[in-house]
Structure formats: C-alpha cells, structure tokens
C-alpha positions in Angstrom: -26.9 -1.2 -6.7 -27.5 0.9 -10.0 -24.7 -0.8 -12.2 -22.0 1.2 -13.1 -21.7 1.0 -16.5 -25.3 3.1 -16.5 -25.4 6.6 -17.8 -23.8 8.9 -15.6 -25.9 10.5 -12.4 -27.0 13.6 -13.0 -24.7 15.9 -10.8 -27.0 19.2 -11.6 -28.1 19.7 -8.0 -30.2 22.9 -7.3 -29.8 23.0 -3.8 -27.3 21.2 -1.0 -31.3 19.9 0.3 -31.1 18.2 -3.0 -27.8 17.2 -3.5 -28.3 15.1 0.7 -31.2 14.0 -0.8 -29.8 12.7 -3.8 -26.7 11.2 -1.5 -29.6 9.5 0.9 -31.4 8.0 -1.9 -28.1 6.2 -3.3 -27.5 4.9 -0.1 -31.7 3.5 0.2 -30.9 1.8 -3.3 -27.5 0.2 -2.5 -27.4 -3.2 -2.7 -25.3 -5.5 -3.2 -24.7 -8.8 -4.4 -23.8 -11.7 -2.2 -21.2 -12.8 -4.8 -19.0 -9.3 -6.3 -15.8 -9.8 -8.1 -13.1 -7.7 -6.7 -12.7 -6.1 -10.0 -16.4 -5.3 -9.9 -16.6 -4.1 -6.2 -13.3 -1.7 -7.3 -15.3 0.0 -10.0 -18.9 0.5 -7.6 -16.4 1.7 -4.7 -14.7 4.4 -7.5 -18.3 4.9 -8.3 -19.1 5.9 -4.8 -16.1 7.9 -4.5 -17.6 10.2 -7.5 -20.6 10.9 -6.0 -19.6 11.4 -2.5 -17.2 14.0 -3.7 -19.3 15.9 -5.8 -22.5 16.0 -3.1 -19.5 16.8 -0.4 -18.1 20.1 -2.3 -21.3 21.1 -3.4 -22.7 21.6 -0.2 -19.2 23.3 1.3 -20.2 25.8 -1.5 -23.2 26.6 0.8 -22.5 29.2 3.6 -24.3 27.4 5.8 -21.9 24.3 5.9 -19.8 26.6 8.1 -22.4 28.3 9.9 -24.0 25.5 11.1 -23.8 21.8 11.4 -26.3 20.1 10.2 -25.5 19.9 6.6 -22.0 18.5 7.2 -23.9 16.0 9.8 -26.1 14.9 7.6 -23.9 14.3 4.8 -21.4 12.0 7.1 -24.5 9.5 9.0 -25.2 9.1 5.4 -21.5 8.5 4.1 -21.0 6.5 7.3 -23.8 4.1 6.1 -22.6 4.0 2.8 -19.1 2.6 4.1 -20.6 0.4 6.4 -22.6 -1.1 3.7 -19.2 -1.7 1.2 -17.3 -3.1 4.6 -19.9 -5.1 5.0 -20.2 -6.7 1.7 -16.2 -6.8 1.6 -15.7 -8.9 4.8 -18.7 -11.3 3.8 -16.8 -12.6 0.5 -13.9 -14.1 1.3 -11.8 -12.2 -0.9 -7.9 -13.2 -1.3 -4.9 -11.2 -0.6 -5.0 -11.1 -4.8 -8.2 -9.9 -4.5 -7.0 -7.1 -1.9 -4.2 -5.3 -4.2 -6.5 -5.4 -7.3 -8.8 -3.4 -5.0 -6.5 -1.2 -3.4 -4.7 -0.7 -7.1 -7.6 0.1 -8.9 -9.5 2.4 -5.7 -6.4 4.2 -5.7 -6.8 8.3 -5.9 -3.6 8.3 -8.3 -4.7 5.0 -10.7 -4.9 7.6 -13.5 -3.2 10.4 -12.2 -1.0 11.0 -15.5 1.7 12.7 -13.9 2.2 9.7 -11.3 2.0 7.3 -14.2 4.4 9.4 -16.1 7.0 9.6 -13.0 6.9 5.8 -12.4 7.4 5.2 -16.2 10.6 7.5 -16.1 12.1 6.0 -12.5 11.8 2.3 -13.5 14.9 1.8 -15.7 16.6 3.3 -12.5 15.1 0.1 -10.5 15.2 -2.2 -13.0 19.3 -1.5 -13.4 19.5 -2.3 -9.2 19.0 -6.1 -10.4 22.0 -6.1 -12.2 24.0 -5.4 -9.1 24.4 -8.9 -7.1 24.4 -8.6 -3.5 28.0 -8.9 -2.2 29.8 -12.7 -1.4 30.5 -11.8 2.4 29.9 -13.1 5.5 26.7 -12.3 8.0 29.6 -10.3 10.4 30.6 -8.8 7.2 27.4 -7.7 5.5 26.2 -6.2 9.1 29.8 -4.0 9.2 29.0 -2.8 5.9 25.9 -1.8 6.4 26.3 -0.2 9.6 29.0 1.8 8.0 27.6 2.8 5.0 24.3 4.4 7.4 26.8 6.3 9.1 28.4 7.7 6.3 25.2 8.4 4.8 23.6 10.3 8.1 26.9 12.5 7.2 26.5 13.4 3.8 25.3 15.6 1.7 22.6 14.4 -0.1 21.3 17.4 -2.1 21.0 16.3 -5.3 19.2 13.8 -7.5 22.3 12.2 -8.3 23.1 11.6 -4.5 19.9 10.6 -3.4 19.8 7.8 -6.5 23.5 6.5 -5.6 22.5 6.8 -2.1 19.6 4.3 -3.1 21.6 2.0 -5.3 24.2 1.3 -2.5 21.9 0.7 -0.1 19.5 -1.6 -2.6 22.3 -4.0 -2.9 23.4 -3.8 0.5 20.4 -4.6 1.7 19.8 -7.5 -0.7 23.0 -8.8 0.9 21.3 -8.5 3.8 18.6 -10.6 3.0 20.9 -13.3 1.8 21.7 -13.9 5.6 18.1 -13.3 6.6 17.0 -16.4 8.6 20.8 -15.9 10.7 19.8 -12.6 11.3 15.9 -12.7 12.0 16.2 -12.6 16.0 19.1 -10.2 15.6 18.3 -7.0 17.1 19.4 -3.6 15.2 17.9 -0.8 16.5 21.1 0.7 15.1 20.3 0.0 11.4 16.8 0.6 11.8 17.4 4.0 13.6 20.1 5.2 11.1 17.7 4.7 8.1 15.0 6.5 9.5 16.8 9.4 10.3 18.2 9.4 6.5 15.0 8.9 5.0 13.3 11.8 7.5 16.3 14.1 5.9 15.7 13.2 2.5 12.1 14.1 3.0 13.1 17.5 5.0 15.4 18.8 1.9 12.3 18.0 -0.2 10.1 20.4 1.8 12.3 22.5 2.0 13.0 22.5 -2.2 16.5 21.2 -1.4 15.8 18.2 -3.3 12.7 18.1 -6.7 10.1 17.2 -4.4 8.3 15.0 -7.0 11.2 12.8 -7.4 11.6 12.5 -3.5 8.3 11.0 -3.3 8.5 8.6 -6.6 12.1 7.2 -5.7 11.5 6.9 -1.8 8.0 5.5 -2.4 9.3 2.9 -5.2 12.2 2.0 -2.7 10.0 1.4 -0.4 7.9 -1.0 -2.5 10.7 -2.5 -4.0 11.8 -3.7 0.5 8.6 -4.9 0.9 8.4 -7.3 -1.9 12.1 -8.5 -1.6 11.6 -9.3 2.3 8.5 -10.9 1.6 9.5 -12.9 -1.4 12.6 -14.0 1.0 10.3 -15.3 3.8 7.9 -17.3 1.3 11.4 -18.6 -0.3 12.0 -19.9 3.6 8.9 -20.9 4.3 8.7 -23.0 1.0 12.0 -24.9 1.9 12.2 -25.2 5.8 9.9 -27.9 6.9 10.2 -27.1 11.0 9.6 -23.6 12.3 9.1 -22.7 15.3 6.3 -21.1 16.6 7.6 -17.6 16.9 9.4 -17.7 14.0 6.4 -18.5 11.9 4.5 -15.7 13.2 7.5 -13.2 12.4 7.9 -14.3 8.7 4.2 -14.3 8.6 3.7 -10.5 9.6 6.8 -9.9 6.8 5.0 -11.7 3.7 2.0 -9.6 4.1 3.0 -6.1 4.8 3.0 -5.8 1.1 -1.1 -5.8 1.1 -1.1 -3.3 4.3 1.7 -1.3 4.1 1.4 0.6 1.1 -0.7 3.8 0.6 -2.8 5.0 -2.6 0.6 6.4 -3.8 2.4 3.1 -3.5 -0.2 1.1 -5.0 0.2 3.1 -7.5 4.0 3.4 -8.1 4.2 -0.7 -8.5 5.6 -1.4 -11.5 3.0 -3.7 -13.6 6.1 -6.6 -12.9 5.9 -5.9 -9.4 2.0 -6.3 -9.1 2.2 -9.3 -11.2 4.8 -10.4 -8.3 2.5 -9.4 -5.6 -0.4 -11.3 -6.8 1.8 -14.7 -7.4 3.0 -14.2 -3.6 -0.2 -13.7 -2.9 -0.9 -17.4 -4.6 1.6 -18.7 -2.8 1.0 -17.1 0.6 -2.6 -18.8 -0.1 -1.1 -22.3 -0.5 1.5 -21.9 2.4 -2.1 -21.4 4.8 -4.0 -24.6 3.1 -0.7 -26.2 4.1 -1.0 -25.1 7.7 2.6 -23.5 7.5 1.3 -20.3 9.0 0.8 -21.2 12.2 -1.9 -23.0 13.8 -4.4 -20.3 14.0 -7.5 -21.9 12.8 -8.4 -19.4 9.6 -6.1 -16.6 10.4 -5.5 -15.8 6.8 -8.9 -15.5 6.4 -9.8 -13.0 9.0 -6.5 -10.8 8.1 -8.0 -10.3 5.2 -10.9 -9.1 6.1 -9.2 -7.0 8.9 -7.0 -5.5 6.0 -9.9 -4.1 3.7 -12.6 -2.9 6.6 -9.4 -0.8 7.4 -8.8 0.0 3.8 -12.5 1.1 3.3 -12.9 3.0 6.3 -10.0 4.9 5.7 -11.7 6.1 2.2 
C-alpha cells in the first residue's frame, strides 16, 4: 500500500469516470503487510477514509448518480473490496484488545474535531470532582432502596437545566458506585426495575435536548462521558473479582466476562473520543490485564476465545466504516 506519509493524492478529478477509476486503482495497489502495527493500520484506514469521501461526493455532484445506478454501484463493489481487504488484514494479526481502542480512538470521525475536544476538556473537572464523593457505608438492602428511590424521583422531575441534569448525574455516579461495592451479591439479582427507570430518564434527557429544552451539545458530552465513565467502573469491578476469587463458576465467568469487555464494543466514534486521556490510559491497562486473566485460563474454558472476540470486534468495527 502507497505509504501514508507520501505526498498527498491528487484529488483534481475531471470526471466521476476518473475519480472510479482513480478509487479502482487504489484498491488494485492495496497491499498490505503481513505484520501492521495498530498505530500504522489506524493511519492507512484514516487514509482510506480521505479518499473514499472525496471520490464519494464527487461523483454525487454528477446528475447522473441519481439518475441512474451505475455510478453509485460501482463505487460501493469497489469500496466493498476495499473493506474486505482492511478486515482481512485486521483479523489475520492477532491484534490485542489495546490494540482495538488505539484503532477505534484514532479512526474515530471526531479524533480532531476541535469543538468535541474542546467540550470534553471543559466537562472533565465535572467528572473528575465525582471521585471525591465515596460511595455510601450501607448495606446491599440499603443501597438497592436508595437507588430505586432516587430513579423514581428522578422519572418525576424536572430536569431542564444544566444544573439538574449535572446533579442528576452526580447522585446517581455515587449511587451507582455504591452499587458496585455490592456487585458480586448482586450479579444474579434481577432489576428490570432499575434498568427500566434509567432508560426512561436517559430517553427524556435526550427528548428535552431535541426539543432545545436542554444545550443539546452538553446533553451528548455529559450523557456520552457518563456513559464511558459505567463502563470502565463495571469493568474495572469484575477484573478486581476476577483477580481475587480463585473459583467461579461457569456462568458467572461468562457474565463478568461479557462486562470487562463492553468497554472495546460499546462505545461509538463519539465515545472514543470523549475518553479522557486517564481513562484510555485505564482502558489499555485493563486491557493488559484482561490479557493476563485469558493466559491464566480464568475466562472460561473456551479454547482462544479472547482471541476470536477480537477479531469479531474489529471486522464489526471496520465494516461499520
């Protein structure tokens, strides 16, 4: 593959013919190596996505991309191809969950958006104050009363202002944490009730944002970083368990297994971007010690399951590019 710290391609098309043609000739010349560092495989696959983008709305500026089909055709067998081609090179390296959110961090659409970088930079004092607040000295009864009160009374409220969605945040952060002090009494629990109630909270928060009740912008930084901030504190929680409880059982291992890597698959370009630089250093050390738990054989007995998640995690990721 032509490397990418090359001069730039030359963009100047003349005609959408030329521009396919152009597209078709990248993919005829795309190779790539048997051995590519995630950090170099992030920088070809942003590569790619500058030159698919600028063939793609070239030819939409042609009337016939509407009129007829074969221009839009065309270009997607050859960006199918090219996909297949990264996909295949991804799954054929072994990369590590470390590996995974380098790529997703540094593919993402928003990496160097300024105004995302800018809204992270002013919400993480508001995160990094939540720390401060330790997670309340009560009982497993206790902490699900409080919870389950505090979602009701939430469902009720107003919530239309900045101020109320932050508190609204803050409260639940440490209840939450609380939560996950009693996690492993509480992991066959069922609570649709808890789950239910926040979903309905967060789906109104998001409502009053559409509907400019709440700074739309600030909706979708602070829910997004709240969101990041769950993952990685119910992860770290079920490494911490895994670490210090020699006997699971089989079940159980499974469960805390599907926790401890939801923060590879669950977050989106926006997420990977809104984590902090202290939470991706924290991701890639659970990712370390997510890779030792496996060598240990304390996920499970699924003969290289890690392995195959893996792959399963970044054909997904690069298809959905």
């Amino acid at each position: 593959m032509v490397s990418c710290a090359s001069d730039k391609y030359d963009y100047n098309f003349k005609s959408s013919h030329q521009a396919l043609d152009f597209y078709h000739t990248y993919l005829t010349d795309l190779k790539l190596e048997s051995k590519v560092s995630s950090k170099d495989l992030s920088a070809r696959i942003n590569e790619w996505e500058e030159m698919r983008d600028t063939v793609l709305n070239y030819i939409r500026k042609d009337s016939s991309y509407t009129a007829h089909t074969w221009l839009s055709s065309s270009y997607s067998h050859i960006d199918d191809f090219v996909k297949q081609v990264f996909i295949n090179s991804a799954v054929s390296q072994n990369y590590t969950l470390k590996d995974i959110v380098l790529i997703k961090r540094m593919t993402s659409v928003y990496a160097k958006d300024e105004e995302v970088l800018a809204a992270r930079k002013e919400a993480e004092p508001f995160f990094q104050h939540l720390d401060s607040l330790k997670p309340y000295n009560v009982s497993t009864a206790k902490t699900l009363s409080m919870y389950r009160s505090f979602l009701s009374e939430s469902k009720n409220s107003g919530m239309g202002s900045t101020p109320e969605l932050k508190a609204y945040i803050s409260l639940e952060d440490r209840l939450f944490r609380t939560f996950l002090v009693h996690f492993s009494d509480l992991m066959e629990v069922s609570m649709p009730d808890i789950t239910g109630n926040t979903t309905q909270i967060c789906n109104r928060i998001y409502q009053k944002a559409t509907e400019g009740k709440l700074n739309a912008k600030e909706v979708m930084t602070y829910m997004t970083m709240r969101t990041n901030r769950r993952l990685i504190q119910n992860a770290e929680v079920c490494i911490r368990d895994m670490k210090s409880k020699p006997k699971m059982s089989p079940v159980q291992q499974n469960a805390y297994f599907w926790v401890m890597i939801q923060p590879f698959i669950a977050p989106d370009n926006l997420g990977m971007t809104l984590l902090t630089d202290k939470q991706y250093e924290k991701v890639c050390a659970m990712a370390d010690d997510i890779q030792s738990l496996d060598k240990r054989g304390r996920l499970g007995d699924s003969n290289g399951r890690l392995s195959k998640i893996n792959n399963l995690i970044l054909k997904l990721y690069i298809t959905s590019l």
